[in-house]
Backbone as JSON, one array per atom type, in Angstrom:
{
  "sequence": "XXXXXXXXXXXXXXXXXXXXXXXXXXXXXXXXXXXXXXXXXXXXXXXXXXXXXXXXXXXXXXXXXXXXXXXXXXXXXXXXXXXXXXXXXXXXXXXXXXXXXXXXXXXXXXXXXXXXXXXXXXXXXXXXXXXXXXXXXXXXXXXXXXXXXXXXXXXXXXXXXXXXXXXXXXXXXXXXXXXXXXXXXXXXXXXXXXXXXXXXXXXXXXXXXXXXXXXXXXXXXXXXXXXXXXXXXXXXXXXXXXXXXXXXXXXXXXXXXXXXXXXXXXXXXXXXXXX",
  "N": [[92.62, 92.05, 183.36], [92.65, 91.7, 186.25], [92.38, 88.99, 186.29], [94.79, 87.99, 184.9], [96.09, 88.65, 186.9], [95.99, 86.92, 189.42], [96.26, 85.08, 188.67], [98.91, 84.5, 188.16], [99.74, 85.01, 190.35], [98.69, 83.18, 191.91], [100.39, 81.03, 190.52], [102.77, 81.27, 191.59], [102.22, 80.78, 193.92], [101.98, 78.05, 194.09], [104.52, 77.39, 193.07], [105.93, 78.0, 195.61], [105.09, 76.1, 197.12], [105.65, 74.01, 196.18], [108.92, 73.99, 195.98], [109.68, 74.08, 198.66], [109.86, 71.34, 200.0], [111.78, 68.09, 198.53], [111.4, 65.91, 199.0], [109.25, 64.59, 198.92], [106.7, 62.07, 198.61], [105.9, 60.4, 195.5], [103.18, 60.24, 194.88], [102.33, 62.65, 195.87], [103.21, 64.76, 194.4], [102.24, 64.16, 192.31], [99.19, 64.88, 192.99], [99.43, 67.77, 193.39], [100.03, 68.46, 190.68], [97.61, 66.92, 189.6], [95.97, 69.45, 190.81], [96.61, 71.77, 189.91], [95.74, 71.39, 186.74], [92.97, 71.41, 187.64], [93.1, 73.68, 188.57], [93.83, 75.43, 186.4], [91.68, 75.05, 184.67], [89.32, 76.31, 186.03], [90.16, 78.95, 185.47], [90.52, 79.23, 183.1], [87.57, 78.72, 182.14], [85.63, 77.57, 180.27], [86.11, 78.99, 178.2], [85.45, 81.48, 178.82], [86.56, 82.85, 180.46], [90.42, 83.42, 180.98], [92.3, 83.18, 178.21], [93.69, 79.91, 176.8], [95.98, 80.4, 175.66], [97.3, 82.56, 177.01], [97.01, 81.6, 179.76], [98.88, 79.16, 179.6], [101.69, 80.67, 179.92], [104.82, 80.8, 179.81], [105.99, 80.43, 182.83], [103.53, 78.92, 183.58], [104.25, 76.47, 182.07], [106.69, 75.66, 182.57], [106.32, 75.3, 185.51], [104.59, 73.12, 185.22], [105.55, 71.33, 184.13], [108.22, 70.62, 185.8], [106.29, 69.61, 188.0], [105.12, 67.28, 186.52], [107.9, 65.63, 185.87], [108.93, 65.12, 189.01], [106.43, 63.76, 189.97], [106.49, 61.81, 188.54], [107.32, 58.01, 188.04], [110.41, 55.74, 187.88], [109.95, 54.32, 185.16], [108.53, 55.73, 183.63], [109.66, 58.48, 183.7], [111.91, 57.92, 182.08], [110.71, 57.27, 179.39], [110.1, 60.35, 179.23], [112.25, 61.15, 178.74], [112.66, 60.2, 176.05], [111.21, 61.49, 174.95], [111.92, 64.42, 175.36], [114.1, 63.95, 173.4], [112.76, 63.56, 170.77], [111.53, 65.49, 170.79], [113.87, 67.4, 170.09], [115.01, 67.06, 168.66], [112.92, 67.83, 166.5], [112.98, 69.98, 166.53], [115.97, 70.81, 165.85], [115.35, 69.75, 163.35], [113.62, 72.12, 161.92], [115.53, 74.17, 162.55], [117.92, 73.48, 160.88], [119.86, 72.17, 161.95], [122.49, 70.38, 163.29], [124.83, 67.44, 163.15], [125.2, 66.24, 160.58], [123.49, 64.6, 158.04], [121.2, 62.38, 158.02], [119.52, 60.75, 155.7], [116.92, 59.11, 155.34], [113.23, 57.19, 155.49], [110.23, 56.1, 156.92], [107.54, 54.73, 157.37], [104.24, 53.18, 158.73], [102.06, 50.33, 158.67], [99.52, 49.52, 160.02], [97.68, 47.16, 159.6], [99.39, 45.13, 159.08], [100.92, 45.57, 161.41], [103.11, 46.8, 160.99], [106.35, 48.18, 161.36], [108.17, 50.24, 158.39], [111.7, 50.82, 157.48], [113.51, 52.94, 155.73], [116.78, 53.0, 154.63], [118.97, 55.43, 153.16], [120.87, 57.04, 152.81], [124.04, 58.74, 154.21], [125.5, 62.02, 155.71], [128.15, 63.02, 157.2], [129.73, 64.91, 160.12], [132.87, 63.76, 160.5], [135.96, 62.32, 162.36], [139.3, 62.49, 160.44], [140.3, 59.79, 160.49], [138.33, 58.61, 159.85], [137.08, 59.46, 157.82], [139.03, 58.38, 156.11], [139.26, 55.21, 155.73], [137.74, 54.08, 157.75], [134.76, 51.71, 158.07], [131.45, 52.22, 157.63], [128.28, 51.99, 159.63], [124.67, 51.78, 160.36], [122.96, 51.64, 163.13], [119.68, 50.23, 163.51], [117.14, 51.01, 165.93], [114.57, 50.36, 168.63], [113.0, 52.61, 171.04], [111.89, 53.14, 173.97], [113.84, 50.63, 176.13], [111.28, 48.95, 177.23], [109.25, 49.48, 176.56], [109.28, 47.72, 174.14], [110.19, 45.36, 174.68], [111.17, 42.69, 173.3], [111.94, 43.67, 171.39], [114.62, 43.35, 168.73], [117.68, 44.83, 168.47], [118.84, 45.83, 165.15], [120.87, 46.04, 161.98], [123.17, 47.98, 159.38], [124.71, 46.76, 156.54], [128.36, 47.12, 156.61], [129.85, 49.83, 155.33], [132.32, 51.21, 153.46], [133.47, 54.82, 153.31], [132.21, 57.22, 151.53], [131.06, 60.43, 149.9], [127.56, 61.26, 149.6], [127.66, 58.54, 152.37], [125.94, 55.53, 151.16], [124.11, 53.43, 151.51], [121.41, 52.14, 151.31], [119.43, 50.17, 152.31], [115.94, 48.31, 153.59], [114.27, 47.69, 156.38], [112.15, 45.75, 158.15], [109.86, 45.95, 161.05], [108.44, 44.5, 163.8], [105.93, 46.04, 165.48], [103.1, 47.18, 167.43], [100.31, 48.98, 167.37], [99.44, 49.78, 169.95], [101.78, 50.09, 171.01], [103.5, 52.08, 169.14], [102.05, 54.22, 169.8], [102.63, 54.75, 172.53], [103.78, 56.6, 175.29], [106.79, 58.6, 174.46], [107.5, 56.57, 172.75], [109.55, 55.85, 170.18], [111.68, 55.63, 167.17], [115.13, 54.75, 167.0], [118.45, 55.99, 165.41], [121.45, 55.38, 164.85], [124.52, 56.39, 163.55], [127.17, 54.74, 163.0], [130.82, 54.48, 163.36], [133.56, 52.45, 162.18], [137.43, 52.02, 162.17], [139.96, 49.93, 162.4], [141.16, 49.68, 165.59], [139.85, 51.7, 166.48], [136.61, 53.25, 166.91], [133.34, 54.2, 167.22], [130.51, 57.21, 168.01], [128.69, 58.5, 165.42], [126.74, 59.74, 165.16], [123.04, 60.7, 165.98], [119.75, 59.97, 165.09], [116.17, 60.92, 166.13], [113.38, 59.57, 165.98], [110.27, 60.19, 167.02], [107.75, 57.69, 167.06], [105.15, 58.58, 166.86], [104.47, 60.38, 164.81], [105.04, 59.42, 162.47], [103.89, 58.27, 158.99], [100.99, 56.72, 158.65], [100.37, 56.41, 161.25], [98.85, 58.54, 163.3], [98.66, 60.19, 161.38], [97.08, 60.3, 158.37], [98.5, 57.45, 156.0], [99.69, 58.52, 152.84], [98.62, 57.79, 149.71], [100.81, 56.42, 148.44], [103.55, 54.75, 150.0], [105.84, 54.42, 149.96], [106.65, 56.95, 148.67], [106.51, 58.53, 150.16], [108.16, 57.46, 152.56], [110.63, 58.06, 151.28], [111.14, 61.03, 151.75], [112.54, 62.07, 154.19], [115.02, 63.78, 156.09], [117.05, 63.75, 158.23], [118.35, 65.85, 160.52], [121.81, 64.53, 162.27], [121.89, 64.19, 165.73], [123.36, 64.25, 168.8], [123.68, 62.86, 171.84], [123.45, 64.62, 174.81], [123.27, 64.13, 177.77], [123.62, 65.8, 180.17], [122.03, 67.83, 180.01], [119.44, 67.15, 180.0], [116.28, 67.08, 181.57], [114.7, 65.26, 182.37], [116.67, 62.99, 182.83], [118.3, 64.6, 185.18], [116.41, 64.21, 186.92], [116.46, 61.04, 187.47], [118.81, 60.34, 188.05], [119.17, 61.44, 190.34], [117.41, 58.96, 191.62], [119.3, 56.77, 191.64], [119.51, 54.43, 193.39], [117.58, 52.5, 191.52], [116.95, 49.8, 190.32], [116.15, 49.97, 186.98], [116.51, 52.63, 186.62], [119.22, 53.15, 186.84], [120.51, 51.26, 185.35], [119.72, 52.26, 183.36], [121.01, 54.87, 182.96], [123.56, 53.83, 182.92], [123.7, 53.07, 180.16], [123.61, 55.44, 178.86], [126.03, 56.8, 179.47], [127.58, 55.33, 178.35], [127.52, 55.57, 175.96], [127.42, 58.12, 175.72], [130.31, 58.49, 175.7], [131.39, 57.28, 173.49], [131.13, 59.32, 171.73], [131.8, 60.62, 168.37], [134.35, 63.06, 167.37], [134.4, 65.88, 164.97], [137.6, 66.57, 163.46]],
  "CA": [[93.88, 92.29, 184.09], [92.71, 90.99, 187.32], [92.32, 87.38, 186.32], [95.64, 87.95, 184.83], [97.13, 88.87, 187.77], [95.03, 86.5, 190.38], [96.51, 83.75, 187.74], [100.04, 85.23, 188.48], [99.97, 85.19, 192.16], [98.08, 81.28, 191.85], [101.42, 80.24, 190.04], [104.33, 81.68, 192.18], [102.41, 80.19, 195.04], [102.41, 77.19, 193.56], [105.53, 77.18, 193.1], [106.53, 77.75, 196.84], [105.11, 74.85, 197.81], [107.12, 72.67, 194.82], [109.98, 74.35, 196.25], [109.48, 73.51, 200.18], [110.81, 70.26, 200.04], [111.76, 67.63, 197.27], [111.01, 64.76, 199.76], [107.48, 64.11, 199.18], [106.17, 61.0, 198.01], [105.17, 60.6, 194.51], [101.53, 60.61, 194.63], [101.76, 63.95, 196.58], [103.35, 65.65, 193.18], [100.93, 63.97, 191.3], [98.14, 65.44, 193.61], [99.33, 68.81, 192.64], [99.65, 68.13, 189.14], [95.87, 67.15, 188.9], [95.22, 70.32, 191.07], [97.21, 72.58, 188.67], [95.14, 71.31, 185.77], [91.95, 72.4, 188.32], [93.27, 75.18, 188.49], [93.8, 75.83, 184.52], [90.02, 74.96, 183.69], [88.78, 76.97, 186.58], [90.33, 80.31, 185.32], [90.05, 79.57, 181.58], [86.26, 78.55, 182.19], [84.83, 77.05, 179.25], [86.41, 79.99, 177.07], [84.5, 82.82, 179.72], [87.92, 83.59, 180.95], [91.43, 83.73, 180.54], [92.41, 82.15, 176.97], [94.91, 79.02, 176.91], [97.8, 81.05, 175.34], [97.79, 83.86, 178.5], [97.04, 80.1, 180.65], [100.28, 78.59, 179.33], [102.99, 80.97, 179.6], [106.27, 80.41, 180.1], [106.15, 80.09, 184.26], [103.07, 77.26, 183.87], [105.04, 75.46, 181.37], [107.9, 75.7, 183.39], [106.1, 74.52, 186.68], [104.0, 71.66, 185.3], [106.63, 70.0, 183.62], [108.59, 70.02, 187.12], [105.21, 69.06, 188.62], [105.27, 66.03, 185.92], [108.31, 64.8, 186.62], [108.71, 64.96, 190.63], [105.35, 62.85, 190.16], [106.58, 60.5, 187.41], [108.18, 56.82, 188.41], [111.44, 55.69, 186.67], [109.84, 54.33, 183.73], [108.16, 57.17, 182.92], [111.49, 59.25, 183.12], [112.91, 57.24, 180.77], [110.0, 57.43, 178.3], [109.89, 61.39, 179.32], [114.06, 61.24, 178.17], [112.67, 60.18, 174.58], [110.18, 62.73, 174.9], [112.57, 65.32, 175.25], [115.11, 63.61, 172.69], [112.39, 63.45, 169.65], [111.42, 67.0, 170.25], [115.12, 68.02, 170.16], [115.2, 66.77, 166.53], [111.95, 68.36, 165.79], [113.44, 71.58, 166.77], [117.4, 70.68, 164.88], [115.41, 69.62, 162.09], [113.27, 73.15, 161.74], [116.67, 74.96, 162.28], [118.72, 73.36, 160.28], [120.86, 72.43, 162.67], [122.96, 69.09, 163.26], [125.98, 66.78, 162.92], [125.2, 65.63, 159.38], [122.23, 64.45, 157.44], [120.28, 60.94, 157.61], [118.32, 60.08, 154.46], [115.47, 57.94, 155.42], [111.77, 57.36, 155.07], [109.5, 55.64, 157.77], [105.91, 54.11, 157.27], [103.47, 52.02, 159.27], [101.08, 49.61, 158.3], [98.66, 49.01, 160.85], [97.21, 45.9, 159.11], [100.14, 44.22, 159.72], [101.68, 46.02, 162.3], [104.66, 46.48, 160.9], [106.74, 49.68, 160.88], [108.89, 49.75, 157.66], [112.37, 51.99, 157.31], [114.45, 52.76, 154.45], [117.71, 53.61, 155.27], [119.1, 55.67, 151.77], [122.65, 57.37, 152.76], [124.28, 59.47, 155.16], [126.87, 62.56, 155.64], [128.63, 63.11, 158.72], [131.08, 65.72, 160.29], [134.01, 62.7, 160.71], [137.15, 62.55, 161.96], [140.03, 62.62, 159.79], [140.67, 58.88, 160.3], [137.03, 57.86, 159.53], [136.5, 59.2, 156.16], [140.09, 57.77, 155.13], [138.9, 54.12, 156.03], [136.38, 53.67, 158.09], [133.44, 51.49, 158.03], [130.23, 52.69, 158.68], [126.78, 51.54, 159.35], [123.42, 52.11, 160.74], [122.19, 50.73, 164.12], [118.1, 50.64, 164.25], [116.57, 50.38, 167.64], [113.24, 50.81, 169.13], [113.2, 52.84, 172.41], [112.71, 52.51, 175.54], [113.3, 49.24, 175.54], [110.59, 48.76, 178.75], [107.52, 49.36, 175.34], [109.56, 47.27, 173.2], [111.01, 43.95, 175.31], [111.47, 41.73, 172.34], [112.8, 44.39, 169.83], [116.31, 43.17, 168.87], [118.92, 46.04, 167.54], [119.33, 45.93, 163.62], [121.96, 47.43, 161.19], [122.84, 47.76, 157.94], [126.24, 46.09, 156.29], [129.35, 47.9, 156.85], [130.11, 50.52, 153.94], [133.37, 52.33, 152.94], [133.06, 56.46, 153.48], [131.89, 58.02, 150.82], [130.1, 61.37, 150.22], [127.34, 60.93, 150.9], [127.61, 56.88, 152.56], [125.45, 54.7, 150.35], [123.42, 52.36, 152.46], [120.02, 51.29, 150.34], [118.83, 48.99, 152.97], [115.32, 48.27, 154.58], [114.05, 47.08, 157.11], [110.47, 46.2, 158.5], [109.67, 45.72, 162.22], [106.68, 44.34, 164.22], [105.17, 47.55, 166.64], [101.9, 46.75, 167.7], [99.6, 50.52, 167.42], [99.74, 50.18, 171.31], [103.28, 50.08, 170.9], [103.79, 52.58, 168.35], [101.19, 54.88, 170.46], [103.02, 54.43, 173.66], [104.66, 57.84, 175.38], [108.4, 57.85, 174.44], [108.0, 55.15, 171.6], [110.64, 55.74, 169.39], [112.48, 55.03, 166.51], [116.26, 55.87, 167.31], [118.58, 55.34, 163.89], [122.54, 55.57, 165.17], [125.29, 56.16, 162.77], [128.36, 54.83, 163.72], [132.36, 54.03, 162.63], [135.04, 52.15, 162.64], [138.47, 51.33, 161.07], [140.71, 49.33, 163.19], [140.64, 49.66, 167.04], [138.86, 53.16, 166.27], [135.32, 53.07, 166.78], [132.77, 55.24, 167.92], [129.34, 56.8, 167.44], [129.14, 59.76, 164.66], [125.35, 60.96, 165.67], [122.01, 59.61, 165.64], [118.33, 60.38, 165.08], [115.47, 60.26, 167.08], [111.78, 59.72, 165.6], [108.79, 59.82, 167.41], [106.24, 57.1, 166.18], [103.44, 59.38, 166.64], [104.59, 61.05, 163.67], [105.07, 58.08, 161.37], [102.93, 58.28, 158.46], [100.0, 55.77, 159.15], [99.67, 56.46, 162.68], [98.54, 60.13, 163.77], [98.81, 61.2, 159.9], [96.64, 59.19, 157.21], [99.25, 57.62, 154.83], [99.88, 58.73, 151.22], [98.76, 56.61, 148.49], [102.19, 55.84, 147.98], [104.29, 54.67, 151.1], [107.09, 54.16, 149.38], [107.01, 58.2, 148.73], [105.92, 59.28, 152.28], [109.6, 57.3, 153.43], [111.63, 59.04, 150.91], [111.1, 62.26, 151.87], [113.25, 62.21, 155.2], [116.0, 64.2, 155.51], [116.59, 64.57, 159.93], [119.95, 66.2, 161.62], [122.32, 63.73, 163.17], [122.0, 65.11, 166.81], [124.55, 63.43, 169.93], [123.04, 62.43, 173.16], [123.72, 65.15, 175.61], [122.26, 63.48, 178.97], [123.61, 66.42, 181.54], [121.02, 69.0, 179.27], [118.28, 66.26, 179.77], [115.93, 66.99, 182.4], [114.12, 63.99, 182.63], [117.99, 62.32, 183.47], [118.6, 65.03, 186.36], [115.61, 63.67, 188.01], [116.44, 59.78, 187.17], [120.06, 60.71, 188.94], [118.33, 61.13, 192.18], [116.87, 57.63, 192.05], [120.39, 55.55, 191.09], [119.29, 53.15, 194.05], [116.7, 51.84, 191.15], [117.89, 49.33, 189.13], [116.03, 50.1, 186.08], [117.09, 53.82, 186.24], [120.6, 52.95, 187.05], [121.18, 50.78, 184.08], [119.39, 53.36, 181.97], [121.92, 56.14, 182.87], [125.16, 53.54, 182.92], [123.77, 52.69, 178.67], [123.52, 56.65, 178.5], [127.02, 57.45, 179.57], [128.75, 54.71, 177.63], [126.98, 56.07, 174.54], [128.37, 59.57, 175.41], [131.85, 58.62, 175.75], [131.77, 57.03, 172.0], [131.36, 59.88, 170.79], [133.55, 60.93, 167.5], [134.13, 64.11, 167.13], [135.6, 65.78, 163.64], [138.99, 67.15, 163.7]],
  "C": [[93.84, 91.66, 185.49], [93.02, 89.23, 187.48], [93.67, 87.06, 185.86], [96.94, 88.04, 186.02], [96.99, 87.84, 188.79], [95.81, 85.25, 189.97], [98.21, 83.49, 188.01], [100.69, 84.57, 189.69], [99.39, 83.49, 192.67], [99.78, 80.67, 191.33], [102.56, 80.34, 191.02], [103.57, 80.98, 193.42], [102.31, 78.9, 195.28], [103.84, 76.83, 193.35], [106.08, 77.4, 194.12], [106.06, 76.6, 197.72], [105.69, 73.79, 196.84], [108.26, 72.96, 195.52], [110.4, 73.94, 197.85], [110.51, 72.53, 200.63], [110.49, 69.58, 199.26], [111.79, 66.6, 197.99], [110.08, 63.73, 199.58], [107.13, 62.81, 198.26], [105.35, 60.99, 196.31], [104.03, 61.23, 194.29], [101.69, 62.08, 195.08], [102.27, 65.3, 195.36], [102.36, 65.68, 192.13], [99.78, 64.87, 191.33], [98.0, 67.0, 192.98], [99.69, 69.24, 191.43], [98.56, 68.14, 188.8], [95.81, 68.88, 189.7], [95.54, 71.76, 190.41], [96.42, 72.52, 187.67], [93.74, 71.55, 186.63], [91.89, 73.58, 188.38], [93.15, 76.16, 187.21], [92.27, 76.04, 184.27], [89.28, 75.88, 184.87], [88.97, 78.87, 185.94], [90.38, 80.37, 183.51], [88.42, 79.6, 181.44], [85.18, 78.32, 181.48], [84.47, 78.74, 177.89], [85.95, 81.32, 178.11], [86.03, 83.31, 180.39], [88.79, 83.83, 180.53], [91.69, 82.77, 179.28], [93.82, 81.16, 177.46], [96.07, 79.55, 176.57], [98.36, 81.8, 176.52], [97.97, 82.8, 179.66], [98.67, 79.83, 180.69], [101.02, 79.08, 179.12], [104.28, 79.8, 180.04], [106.35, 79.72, 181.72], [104.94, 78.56, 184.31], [103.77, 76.25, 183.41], [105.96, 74.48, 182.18], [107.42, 74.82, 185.05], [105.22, 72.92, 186.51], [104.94, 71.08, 184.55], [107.59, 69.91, 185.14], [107.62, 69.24, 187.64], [105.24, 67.43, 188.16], [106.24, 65.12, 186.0], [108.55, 64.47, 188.1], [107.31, 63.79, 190.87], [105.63, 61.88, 189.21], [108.04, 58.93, 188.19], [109.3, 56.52, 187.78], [111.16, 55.1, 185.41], [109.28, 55.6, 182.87], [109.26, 58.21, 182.71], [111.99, 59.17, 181.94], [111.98, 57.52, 179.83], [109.89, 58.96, 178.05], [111.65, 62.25, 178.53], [113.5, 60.91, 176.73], [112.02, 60.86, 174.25], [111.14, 63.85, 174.14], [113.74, 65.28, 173.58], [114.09, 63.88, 171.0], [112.13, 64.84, 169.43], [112.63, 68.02, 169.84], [115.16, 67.85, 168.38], [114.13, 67.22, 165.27], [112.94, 69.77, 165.17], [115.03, 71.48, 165.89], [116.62, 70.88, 163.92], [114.49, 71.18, 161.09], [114.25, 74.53, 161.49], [117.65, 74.98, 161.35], [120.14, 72.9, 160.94], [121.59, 70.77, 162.41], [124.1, 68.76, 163.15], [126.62, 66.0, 161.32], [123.5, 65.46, 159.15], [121.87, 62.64, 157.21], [119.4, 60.96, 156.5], [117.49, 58.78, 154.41], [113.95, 58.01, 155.09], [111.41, 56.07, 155.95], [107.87, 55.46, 157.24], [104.76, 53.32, 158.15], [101.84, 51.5, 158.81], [100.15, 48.76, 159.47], [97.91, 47.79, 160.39], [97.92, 44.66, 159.4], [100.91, 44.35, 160.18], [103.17, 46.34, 162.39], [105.08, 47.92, 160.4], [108.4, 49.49, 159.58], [109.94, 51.06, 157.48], [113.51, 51.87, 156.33], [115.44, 53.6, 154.89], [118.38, 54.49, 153.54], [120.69, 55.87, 152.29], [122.35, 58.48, 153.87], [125.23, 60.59, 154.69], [126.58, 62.89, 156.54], [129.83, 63.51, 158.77], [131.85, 64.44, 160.76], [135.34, 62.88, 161.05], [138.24, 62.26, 160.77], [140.16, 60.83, 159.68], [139.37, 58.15, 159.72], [136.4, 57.79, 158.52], [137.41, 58.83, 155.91], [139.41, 56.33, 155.15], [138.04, 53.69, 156.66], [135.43, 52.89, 157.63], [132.5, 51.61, 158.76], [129.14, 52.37, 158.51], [125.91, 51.94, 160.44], [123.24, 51.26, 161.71], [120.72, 50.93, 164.09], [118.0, 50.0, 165.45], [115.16, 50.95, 167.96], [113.44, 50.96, 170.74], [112.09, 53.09, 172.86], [112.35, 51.2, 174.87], [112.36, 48.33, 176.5], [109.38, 48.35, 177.6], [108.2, 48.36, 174.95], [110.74, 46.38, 173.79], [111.59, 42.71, 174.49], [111.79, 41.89, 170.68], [114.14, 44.12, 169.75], [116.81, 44.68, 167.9], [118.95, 45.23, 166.16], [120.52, 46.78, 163.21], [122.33, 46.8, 160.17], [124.18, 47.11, 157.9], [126.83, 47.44, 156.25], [129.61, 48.95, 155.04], [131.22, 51.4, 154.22], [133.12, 53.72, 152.96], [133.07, 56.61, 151.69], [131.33, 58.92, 150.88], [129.15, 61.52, 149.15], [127.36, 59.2, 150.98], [126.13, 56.47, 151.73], [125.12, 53.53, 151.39], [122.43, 51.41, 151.61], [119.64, 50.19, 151.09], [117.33, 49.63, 153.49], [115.18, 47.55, 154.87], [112.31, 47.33, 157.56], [110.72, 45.5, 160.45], [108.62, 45.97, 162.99], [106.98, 45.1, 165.41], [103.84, 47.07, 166.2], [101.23, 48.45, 167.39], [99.75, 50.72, 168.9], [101.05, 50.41, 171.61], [103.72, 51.75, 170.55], [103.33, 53.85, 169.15], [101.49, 55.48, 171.65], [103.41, 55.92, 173.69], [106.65, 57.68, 175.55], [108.39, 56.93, 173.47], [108.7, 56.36, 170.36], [111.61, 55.19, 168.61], [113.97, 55.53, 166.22], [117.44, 54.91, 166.35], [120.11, 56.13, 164.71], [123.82, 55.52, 164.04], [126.72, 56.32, 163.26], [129.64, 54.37, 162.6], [133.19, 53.63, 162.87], [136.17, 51.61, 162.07], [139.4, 50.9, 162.23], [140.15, 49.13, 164.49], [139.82, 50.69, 167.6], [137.73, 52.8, 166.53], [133.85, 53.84, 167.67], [131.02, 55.79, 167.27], [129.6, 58.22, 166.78], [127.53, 60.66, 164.94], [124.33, 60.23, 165.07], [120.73, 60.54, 165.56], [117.52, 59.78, 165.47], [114.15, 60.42, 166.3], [111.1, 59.36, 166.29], [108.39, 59.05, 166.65], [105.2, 57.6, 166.1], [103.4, 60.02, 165.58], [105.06, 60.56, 162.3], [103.87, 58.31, 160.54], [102.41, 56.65, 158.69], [99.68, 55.04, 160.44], [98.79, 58.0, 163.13], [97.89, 60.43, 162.94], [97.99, 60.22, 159.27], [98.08, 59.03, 156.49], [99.11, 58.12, 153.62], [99.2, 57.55, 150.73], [99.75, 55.9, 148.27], [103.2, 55.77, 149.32], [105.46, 54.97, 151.01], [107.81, 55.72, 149.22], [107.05, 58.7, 149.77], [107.67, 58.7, 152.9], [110.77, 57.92, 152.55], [111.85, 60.24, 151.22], [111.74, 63.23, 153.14], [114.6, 62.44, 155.31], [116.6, 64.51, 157.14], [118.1, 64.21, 160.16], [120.18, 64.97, 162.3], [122.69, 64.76, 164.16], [123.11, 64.16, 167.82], [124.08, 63.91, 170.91], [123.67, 63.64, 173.95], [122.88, 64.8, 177.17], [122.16, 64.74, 179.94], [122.6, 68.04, 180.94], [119.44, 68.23, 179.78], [117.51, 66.64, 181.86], [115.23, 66.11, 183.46], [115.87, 62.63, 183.55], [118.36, 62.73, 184.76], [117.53, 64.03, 187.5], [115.89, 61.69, 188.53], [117.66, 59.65, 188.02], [119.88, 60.78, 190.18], [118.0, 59.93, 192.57], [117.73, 56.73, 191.28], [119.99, 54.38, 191.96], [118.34, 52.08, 193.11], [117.05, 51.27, 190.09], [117.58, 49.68, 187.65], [116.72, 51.29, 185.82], [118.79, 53.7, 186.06], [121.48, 52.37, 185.75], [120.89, 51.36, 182.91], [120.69, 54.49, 181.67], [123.5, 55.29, 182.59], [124.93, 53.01, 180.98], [123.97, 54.45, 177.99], [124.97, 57.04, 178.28], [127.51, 56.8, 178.72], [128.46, 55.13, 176.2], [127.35, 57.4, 174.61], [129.63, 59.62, 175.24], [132.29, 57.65, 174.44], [131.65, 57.98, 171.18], [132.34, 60.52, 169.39], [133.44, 62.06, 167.27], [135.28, 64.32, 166.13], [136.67, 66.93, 164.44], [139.33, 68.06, 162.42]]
}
């Protein structure tokens, strides 16, 4: 109970000096970032103390991820924004939650560096004008595009609404393992529509590559099975939820951040929503 409490009274005062002022020079968040994780291994103590679960409540969580970004540069933001975005789809896809359903399957072949994705079919809440006519197809992209400078956008041919859309395309694309490995690498799969001057985005999915079979995971015997078996919520970008964006909003003077948040918004204001 003491070390519990000692551990307590270490965090909240920690947290009045985060709180002080939001001025401070990178490195000096950093600083108490490493001294936070000093602090962790001092009071867990090679198991002799407090355990990592009573370590990591809710309030450390909560202060070293501020700690992490206040000390992170604008690329890291941005890679800390796909962070947030792949775990969002962990968490949809555990709930059940979403905008519709992607049917894909993902693989990588470290031999020849090539990450391979089968796009199968879609269904998607649509407006009224989008399942009458509409055509709709698949954008792939590899994010950020800071890891991945010489990834061009893909997509599939245009297809007529049906339920569910009928796609049957893949695609393969060279990711290095340092690539693939990277924090924030991502494979982000957009399903969009349009019939006339209509056009808009209907909801997209975000995959981590760390969780690609034949990176993290051994593959299957059978690759071909390991990418069928993907079934992940179409989720829609919410940036002003994104914490990693609040912080990136502070530093608009930086061009990279700046043109990150002006590709963010224009991708929120396509959204289609059903009727």
């Amino acid at each position: 109970r003491l070390l519990q409490a000692l551990w307590a009274c270490s965090l909240r005062q920690f947290w009045e000096v985060v709180n002080v002022s939001q001025k401070h020079p990178l490195e000096y968040y950093g600083r108490l970032h490493q001294m936070l994780q000093v602090l962790l291994d001092v009071f867990y103590s090679d198991s002799q103390g407090l355990s990592l679960n009573s370590l990591k409540n809710a309030e450390y969580k909560s202060l070293e991820n501020q700690l992490y970004l206040r000390k992170s540069n604008t690329l890291e933001l941005i890679e800390r924004y796909y962070q947030e975005r792949a775990e969002e789809q962990q968490a949809a896809d555990s709930a059940g939650n979403g905008h519709g359903k992607l049917k894909t399957g993902c693989s990588y072949d470290d031999k020849s560096q090539m990450l391979t994705v089968d796009l199968t079919d879609a269904l998607a809440n649509a407006p009224s004008w989008a399942n009458a006519c509409s055509d709709h197809y698949v954008k792939v992209l590899l994010c950020p595009r800071h890891i991945f400078p010489h990834a061009h956008p893909r997509r599939t041919q245009r297809k007529m609404h049906t339920s569910p859309i009928q796609f049957e395309e893949s695609f393969k694309l060279n990711v290095t393992m340092e690539q693939a490995r990277a924090p924030g690498a991502c494979l982000v799969l957009r399903l969009k529509a349009q019939c006339g001057l209509h056009k808009g985005l209907l909801g997209e999915a975000v995959l981590g590559l760390r969780s690609v079979a034949g990176l993290e995971a051994p593959a299957p015997e059978s690759l071909h099975s390991a990418r069928s078996q993907l079934l992940l919520p179409l989720l829609r970008p919410k940036t002003q939820e994104s914490d990693a964006v609040k912080f990136l909003q502070r530093r608009c003077s930086e061009k990279e951040g700046k043109q990150f948040l002006k590709k963010l918004r224009k991708a929120e204001k396509r959204i289609l929503f059903s009727t």
